[in-house]
N, C-alpha and C positions, 0 to 999 in steps of 0.2 A: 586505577586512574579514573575510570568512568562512575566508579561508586564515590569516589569523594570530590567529584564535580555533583553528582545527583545529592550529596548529602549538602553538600555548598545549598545548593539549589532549593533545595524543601527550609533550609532554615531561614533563605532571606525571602519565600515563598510566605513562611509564619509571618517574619516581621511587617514582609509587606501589607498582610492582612489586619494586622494588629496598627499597625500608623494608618491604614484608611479608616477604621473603625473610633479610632482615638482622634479624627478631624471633627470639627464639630461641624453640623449641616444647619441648615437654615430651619430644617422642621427637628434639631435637637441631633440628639444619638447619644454614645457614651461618652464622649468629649463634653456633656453637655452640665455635670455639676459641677453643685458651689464649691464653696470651699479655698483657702487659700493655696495657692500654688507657687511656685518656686519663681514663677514668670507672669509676666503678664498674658491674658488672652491672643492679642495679639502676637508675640515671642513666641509663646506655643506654639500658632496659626501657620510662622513663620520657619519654626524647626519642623515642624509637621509635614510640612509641605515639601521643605527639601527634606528632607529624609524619606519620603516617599517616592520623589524622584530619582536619588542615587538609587534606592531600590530598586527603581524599576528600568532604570539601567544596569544595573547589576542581571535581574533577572533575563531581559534580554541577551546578554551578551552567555551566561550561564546555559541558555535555552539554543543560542546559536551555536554555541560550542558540541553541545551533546549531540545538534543534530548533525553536523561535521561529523564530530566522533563516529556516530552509527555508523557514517557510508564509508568511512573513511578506509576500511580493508574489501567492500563489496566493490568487486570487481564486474562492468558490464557485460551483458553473455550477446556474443555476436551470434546474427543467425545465417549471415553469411557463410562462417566457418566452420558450422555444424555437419555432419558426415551426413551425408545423403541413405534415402533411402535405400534396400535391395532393390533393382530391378527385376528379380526373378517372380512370376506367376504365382498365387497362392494355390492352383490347383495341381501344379506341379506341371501339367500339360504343356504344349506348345503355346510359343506366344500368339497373341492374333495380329496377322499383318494389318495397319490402318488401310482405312475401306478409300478407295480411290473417288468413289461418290457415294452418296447419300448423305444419310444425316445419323447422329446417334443413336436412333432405334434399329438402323438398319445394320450397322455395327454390334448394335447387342444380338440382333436377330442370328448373324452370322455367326458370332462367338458362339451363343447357344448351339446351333447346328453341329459345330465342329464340336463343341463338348460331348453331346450327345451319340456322336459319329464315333470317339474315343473311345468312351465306356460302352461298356458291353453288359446289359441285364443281370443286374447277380440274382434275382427272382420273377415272382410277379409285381407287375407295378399297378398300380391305382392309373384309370383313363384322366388325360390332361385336357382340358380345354384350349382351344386355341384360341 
């Protein structure tokens, strides 16, 4: 279905090109030789013109279609309803109870301690700065 709407689509895309191209402008273009023609200037001017307007209704409505089409099976992703994170600790350790006062360094300071109080030396270690 979507390929013979886009194929709709690219050919009244050609024609459109070709009827603005075949108008004639004030500084010429290829509408612009002599020669006798079937119609007069005018009648040409006249079919030219609506014929480039159905077109470009046509196009329109082709263009609105496909882009319905695109969404039309994509379904919104809610983030409401997404499963929640684990709450479990990445170190596997004990959780750290939240700190009653202070601020966030004082919170990290304590978690550090209790990590450090957990694990037990597997060698020598390198001195740390405080």
């Amino acid at each position: 279905m979507q390929t013979v709407v886009i194929v709709i689509h690219l050919m009244i895309v050609s024609v459109m090109i070709g009827a603005v191209l075949l108008q004639k402008s004030e500084g010429g273009g290829l509408g612009m030789g002599g020669g006798a023609g079937f119609m007069s200037s005018r009648g040409t001017a006249n079919l030219l013109t609506r014929t480039t307007a159905v077109l470009a209704v046509c196009f329109f409505i082709t263009s609105l279609f496909l882009s319905w089409y695109a969404g039309y099976e994509r379904k919104p992703a809610s983030i409401i309803s997404s499963q929640p994170a684990s709450q479990q600790p990445v170190g596997g350790g004990t959780p750290v109870a939240p700190p009653t006062s202070g601020g966030i360094l004082d919170t990290l300071k304590k978690a550090d301690e209790q990590q450090q109080q957990n694990q037990a030396p597997a060698g020598p270690q390198a001195p740390r700065s405080q």
